[in-house]
Backbone bond lengths (Angstrom), bond angles and torsions (degrees), N, CA, C in turn:
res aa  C-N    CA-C-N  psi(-1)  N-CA   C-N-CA  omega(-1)  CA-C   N-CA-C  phi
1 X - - - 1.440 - - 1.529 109.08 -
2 X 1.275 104.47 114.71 1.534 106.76 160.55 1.561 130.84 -83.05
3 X 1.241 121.66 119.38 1.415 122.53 169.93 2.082 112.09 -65.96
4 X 1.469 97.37 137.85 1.553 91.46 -164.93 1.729 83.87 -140.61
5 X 1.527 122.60 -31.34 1.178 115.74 174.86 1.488 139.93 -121.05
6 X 0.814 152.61 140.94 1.342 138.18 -133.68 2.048 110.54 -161.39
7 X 1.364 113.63 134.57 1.660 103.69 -164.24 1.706 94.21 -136.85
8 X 1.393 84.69 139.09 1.515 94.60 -154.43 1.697 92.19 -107.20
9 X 1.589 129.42 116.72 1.462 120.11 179.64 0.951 108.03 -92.90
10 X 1.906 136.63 115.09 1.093 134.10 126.71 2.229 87.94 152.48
11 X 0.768 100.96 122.59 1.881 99.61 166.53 1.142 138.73 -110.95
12 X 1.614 100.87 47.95 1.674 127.90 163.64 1.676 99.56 -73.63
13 X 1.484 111.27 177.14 1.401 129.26 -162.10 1.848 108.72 -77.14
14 X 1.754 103.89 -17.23 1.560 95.47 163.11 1.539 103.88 -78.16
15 X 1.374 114.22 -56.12 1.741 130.34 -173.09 1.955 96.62 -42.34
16 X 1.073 138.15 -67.09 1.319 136.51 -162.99 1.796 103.03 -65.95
17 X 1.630 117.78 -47.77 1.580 119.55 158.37 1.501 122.83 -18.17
18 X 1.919 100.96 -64.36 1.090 119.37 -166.27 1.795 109.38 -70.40
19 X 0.856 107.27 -25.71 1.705 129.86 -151.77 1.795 93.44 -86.26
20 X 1.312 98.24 -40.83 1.742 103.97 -165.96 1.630 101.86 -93.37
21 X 1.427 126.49 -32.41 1.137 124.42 -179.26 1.669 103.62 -69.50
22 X 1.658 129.68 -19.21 1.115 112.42 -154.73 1.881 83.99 -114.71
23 X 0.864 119.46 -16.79 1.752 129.17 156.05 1.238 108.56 -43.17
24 X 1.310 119.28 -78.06 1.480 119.97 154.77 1.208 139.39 5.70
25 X 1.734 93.56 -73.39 1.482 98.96 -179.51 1.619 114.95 -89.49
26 X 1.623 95.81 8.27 1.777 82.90 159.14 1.919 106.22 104.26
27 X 1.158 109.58 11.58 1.371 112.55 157.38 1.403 128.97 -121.96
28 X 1.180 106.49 145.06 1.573 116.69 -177.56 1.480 102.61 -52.93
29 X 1.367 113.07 123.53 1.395 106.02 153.32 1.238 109.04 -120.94
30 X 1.418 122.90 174.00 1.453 146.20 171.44 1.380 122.51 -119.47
31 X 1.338 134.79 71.42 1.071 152.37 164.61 1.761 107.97 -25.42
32 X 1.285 131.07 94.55 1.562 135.93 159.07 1.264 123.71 -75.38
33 X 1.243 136.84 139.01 1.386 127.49 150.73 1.725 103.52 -150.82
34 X 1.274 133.91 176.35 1.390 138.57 155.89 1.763 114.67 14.47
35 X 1.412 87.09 -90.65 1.595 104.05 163.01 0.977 137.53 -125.69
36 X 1.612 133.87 165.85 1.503 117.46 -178.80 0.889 119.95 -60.16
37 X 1.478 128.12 -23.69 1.749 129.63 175.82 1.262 106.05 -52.20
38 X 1.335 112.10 -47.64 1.585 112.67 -169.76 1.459 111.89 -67.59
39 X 1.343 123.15 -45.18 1.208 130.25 -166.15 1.552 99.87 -75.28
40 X 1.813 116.17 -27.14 1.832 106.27 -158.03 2.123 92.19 -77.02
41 X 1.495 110.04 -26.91 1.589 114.81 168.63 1.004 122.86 -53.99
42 X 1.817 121.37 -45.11 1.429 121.32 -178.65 1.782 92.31 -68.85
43 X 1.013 148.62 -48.95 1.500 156.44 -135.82 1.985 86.04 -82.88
44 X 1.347 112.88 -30.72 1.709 117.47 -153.22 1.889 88.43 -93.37
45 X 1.524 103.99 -32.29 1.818 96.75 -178.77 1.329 112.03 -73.83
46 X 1.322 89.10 -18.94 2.026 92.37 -158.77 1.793 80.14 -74.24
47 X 1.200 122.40 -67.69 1.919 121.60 -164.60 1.102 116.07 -55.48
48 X 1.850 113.92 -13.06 1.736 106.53 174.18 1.782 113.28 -81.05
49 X 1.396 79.14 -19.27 1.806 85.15 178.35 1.187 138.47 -78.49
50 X 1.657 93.92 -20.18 1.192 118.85 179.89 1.776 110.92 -96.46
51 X 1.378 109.46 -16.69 1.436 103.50 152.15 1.760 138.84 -82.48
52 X 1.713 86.94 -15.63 1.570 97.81 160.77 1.414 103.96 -67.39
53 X 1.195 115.70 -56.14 1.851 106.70 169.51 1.296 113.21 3.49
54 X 1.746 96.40 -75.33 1.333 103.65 -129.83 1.893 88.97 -92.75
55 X 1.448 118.70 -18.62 1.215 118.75 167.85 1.973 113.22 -52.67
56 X 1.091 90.51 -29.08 2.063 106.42 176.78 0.943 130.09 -74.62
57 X 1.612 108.93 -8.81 1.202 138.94 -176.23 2.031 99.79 52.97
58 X 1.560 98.91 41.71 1.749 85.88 169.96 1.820 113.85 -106.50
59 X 1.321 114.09 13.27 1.640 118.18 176.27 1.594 77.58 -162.77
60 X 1.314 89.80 172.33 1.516 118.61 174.54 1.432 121.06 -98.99
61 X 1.335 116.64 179.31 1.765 117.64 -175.29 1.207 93.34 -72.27
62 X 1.194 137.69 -79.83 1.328 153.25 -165.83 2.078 106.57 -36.61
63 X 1.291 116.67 -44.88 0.987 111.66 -159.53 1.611 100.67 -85.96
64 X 1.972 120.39 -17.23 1.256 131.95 -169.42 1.591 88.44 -90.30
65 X 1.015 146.51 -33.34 1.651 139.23 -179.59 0.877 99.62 -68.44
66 X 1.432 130.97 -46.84 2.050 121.55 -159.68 1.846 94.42 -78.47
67 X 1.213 125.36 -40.54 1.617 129.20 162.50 1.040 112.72 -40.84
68 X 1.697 119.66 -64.26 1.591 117.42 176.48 1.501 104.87 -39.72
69 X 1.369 109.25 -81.25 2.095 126.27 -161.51 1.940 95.39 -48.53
70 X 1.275 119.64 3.14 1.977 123.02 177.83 1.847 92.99 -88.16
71 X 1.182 117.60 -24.19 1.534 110.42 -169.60 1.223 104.36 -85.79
72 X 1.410 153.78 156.09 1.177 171.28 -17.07 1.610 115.95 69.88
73 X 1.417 153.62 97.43 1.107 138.12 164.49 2.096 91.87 -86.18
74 X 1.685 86.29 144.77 1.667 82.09 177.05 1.661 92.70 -148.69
């Protein structure tokens, strides 16, 4: 059995950490918290960070979009 999806509970600053490191490596996650508002914000910090990334030149555009479309707010 392969794991391909993965749900991350709560989208405080460990929850969005956890959420983006496992984005990364290329699985869907689903970011939970309270409400979707809360969770669609943690989902909006994790992609600003990940455009500082790519402003750092430490990943590329291409590789920070397929990371973004890995988040799920639910």
């Amino acid at each position: 059995m392969q794991i391909k999806e993965i749900a991350v509970i709560g989208a405080g600053q460990m929850g969005q950490g956890i959420a983006q490191v496992a984005a990364q490596a290329g699985f869907l996650v689903k970011l939970a918290d309270v409400s979707k508002e809360t969770a669609t914000q943690g989902v909006t910090k994790i992609v600003t960070r990940l455009k500082q990334m790519v402003e750092k030149q430490k990943c590329s555009l291409e590789q920070c979009e397929q990371w973004s479309k890995n988040l799920v707010p639910v």
